[in-house]
VMD Tcl script that draws the C-alpha trace (Angstrom):
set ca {
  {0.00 0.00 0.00}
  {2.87 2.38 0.90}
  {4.73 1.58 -2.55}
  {1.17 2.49 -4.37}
  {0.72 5.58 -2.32}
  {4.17 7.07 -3.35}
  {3.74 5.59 -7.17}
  {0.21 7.92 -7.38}
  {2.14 11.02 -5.74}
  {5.13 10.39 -8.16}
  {2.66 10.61 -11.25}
  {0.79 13.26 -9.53}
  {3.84 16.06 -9.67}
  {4.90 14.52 -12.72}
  {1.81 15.85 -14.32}
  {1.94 19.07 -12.49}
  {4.08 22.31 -14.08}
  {7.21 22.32 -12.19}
  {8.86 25.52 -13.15}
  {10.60 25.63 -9.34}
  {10.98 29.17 -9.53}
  {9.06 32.70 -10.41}
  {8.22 33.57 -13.66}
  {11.26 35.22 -15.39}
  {9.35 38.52 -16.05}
  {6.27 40.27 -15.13}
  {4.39 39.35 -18.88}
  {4.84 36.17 -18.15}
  {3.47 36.14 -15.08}
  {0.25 37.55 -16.15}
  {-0.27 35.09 -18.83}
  {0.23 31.73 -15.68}
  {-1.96 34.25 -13.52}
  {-4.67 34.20 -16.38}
  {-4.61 29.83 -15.95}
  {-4.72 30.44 -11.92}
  {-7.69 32.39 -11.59}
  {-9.45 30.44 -14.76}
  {-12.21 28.91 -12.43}
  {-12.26 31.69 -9.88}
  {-12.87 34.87 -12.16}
  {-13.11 37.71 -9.44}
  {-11.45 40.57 -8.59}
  {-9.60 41.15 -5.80}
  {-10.72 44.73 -4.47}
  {-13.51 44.45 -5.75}
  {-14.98 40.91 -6.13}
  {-16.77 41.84 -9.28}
  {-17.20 39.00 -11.41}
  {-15.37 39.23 -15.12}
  {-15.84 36.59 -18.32}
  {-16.18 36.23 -21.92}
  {-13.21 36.38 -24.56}
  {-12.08 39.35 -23.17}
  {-12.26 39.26 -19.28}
  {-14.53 42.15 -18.72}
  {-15.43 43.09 -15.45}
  {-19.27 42.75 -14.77}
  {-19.19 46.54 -13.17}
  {-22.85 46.73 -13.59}
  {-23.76 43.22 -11.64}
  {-21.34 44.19 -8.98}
  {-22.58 47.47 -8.20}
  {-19.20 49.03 -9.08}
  {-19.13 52.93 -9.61}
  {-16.68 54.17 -12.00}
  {-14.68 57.22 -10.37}
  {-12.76 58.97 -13.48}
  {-11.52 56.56 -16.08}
  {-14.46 54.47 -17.54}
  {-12.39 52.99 -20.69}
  {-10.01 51.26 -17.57}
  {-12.79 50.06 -15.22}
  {-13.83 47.60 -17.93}
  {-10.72 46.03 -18.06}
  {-8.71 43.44 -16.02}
  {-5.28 44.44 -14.76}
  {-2.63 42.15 -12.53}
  {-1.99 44.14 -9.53}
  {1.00 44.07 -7.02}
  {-0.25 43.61 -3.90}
  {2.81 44.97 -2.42}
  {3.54 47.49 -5.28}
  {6.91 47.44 -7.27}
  {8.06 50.45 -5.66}
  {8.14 48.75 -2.18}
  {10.28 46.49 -3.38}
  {12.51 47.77 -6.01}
  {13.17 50.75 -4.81}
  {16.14 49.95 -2.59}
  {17.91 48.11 -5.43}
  {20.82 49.90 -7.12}
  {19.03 49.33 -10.70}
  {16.05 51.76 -9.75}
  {18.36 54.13 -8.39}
  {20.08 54.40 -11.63}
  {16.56 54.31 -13.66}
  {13.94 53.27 -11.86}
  {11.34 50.30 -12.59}
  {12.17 50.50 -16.78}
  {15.72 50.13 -15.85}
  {15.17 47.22 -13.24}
  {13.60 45.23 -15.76}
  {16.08 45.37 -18.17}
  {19.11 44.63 -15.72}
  {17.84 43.25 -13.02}
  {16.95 39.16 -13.11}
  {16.58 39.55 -9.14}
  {13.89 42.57 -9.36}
  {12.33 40.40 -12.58}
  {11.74 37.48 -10.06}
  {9.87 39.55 -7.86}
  {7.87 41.30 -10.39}
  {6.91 37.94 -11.65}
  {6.16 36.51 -8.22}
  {2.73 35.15 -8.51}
  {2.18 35.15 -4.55}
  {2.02 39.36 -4.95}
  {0.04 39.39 -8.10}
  {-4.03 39.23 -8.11}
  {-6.75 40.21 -10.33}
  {-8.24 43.88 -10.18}
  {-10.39 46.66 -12.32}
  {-8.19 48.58 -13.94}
  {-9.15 51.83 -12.15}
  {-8.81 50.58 -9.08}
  {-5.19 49.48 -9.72}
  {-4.36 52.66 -11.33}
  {-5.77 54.69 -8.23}
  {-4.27 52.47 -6.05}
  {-0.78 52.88 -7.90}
  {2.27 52.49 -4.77}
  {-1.09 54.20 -1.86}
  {0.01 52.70 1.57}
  {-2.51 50.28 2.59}
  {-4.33 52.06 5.66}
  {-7.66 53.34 6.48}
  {-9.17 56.35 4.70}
  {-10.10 59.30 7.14}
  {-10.70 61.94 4.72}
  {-14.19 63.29 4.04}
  {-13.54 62.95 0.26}
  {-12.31 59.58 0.25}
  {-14.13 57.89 -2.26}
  {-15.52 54.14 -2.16}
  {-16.48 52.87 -5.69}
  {-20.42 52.45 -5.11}
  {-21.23 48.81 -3.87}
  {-17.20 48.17 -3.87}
  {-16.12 48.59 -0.18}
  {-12.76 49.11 -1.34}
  {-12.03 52.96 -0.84}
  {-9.10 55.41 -1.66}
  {-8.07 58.48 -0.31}
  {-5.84 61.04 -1.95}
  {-5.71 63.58 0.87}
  {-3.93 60.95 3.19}
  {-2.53 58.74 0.46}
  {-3.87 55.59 1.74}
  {-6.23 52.57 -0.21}
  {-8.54 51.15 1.97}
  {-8.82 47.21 0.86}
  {-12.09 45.68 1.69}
  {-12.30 43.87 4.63}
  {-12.81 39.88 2.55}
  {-9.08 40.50 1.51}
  {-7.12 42.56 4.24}
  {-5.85 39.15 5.52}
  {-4.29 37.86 2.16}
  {-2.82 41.79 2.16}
  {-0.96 40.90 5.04}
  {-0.20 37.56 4.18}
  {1.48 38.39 0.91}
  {3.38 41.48 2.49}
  {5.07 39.08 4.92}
  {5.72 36.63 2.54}
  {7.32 39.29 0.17}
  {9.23 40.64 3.48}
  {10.82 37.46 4.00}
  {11.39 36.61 0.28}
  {13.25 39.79 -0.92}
  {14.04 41.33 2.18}
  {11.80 43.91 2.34}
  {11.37 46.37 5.47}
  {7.52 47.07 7.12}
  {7.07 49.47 9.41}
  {5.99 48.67 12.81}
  {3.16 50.85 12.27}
  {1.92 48.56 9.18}
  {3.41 45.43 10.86}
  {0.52 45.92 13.75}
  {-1.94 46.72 11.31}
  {-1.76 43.44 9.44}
  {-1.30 41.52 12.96}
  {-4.83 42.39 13.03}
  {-6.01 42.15 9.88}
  {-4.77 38.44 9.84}
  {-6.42 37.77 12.59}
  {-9.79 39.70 11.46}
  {-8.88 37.89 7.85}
  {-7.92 34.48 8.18}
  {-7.60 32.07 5.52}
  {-10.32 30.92 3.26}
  {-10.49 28.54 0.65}
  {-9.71 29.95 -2.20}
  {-6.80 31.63 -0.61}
  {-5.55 28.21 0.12}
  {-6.30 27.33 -3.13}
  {-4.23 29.57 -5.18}
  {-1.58 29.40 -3.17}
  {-1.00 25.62 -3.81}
  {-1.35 26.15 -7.21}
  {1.30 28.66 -7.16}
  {3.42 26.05 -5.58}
  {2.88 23.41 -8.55}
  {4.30 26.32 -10.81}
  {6.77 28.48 -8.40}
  {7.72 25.16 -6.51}
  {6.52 26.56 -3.12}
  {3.99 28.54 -1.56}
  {2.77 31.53 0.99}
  {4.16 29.97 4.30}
  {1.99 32.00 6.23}
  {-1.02 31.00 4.34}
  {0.04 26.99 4.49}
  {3.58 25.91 5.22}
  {4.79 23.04 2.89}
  {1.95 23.65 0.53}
  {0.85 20.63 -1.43}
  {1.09 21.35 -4.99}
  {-2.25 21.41 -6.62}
  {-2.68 21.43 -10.64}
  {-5.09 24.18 -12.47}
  {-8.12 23.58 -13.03}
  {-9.29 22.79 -17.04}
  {-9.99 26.10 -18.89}
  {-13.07 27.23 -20.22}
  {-13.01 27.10 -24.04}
  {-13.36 30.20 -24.89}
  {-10.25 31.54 -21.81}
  {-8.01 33.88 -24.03}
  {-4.83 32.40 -22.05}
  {-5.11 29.22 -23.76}
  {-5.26 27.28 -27.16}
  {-7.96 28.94 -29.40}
  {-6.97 32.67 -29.56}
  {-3.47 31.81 -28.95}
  {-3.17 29.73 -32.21}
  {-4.32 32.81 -33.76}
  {-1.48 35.55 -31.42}
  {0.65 35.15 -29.09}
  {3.11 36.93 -26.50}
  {6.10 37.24 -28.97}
  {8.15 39.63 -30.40}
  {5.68 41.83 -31.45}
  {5.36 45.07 -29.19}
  {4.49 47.96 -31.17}
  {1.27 49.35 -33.09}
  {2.95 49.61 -36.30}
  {3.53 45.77 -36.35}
  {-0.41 45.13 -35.20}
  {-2.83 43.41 -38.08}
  {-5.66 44.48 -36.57}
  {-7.36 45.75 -33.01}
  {-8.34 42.62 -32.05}
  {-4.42 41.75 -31.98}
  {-3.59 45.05 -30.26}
  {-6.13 44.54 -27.60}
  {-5.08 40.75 -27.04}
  {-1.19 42.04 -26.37}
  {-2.50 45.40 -23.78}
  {-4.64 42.74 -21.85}
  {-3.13 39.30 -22.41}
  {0.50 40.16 -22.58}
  {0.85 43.28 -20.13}
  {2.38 45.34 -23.37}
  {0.87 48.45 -21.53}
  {3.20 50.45 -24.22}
  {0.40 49.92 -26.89}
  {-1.78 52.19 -24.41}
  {0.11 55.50 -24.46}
  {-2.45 57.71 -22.94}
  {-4.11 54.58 -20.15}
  {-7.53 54.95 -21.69}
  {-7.89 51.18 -21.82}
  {-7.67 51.19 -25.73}
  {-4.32 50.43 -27.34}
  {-3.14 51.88 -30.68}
  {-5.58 54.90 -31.53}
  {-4.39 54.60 -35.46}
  {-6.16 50.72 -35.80}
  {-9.08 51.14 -32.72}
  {-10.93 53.82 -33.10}
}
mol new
graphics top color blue
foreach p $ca { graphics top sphere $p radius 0.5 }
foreach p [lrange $ca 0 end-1] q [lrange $ca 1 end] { graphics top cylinder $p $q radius 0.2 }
display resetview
């Protein structure tokens, strides 16, 4: 019985990815992130719903209220939960160029770009307003919460208020991203996710996620589940943009600017699919003006 027991765990991680490691860049990152979440399509600040070909956020089933930038609430965007400021800032590449410079030197600031512990799902304004806020509470009488979203954030004290489903994970990741890449937290913030932890704890699709980030990564969140089990993804829905229908039609390769773009539908697939936010020059959620009009 023993000898069949480790024969069926042998051919279990056989069949599992077993990369052992963080993706080698934030793009591809995204696209494994796109696999993670394919059964579990909601937002992380949010919990809006998003589906079809595209991903769109379901803003209007959610009760989500746009603040400023409409064309970026309906689309999908992998956010840092610790931002990449936080962490690459004390590395000699950003000092010399910042984040563009990092990820073109750097393959220790690449690894934690790509670390999918830190990255989750998220409306696009709501990562864009959230940009490198401290997470805290908002106290300012013009905060703003994003209508049926309890998610708030408030310019006048520079602070994003998470909701309170999530505020666990937050902490969870920041320690785990502490620990990884050496990253200081304040003992101001350090209290504050004591007791969000505590108010937070684990759910199950926390746990989830984070063992099948440990099939890909080869280990998990430690303070979500020490010695995570590896768990594969789950089967895609046909039409999931991540896998083999649209990408036998594009894919993540060398192209990376408008001029080299057959059509919008190609243009849109590399902004949202392949994180080439260059194609989106002004961040109104359309890429290449000249081909989508």
């Amino acid at each position: 019985m023993k000898h069949r027991t480790l024969l069926l765990l042998s051919c279990l991680l056989i069949a599992l990815p077993t990369f052992a490691d963080a993706p080698s860049s934030f793009s591809a990152a995204k696209r494994i992130a796109w696999e993670i979440y394919a059964d579990h399509r909601e937002t992380f600040y949010c919990g809006c719903n998003y589906s079809g070909p595209n991903n769109t956020p379901d803003l209007e089933g959610c009760g989500y209220q746009v603040r400023k930038q409409p064309k970026r609430a309906a689309r999908i965007e992998w956010e840092h939960v610790m931002p990449a400021y936080d962490f690459g800032r004390a590395m000699q590449c950003w000092q010399e160029g910042g984040r563009k410079n990092c990820e073109a030197t750097s393959p220790e600031f690449n690894r934690a770009e790509g670390d999918l512990i830190n990255l989750v799902p998220s409306i696009g304004e709501v990562n864009g307003d959230r940009s490198n806020l401290r997470y805290g509470m908002a106290t300012s009488v013009d905060a703003f919460q994003y209508g049926a979203c309890q998610s708030k954030v408030d310019f006048g004290v520079d602070r994003f208020e998470p909701r309170p489903e999530v505020r666990g994970d937050i902490a969870r990741t920041y320690w785990y991203m502490r620990d990884t890449y050496g990253i200081d937290i304040s003992s101001q913030q350090q209290r504050q996710f004591e007791a969000w932890a505590t108010a937070d704890p684990v759910d199950s699709w926390e746990f989830l996620r984070n063992q099948r980030i440990a099939a890909i990564q080869g280990s998990g969140n430690p303070y979500i589940e020490p010695n995570a089990e590896p768990a594969p993804l789950p089967t895609p829905a046909a039409n999931d943009p991540i896998f083999a229908q649209p990408s036998a039609q594009f894919d993540c390769g060398t192209k990376k600017t408008c001029g080299v773009m057959a059509s919008c539908e190609e243009a849109i697939f590399h902004l949202q699919q392949c994180g080439n936010g260059r194609l989106d020059g002004d961040n109104d959620g359309t890429p290449c003006g000249a081909i989508c009009r």
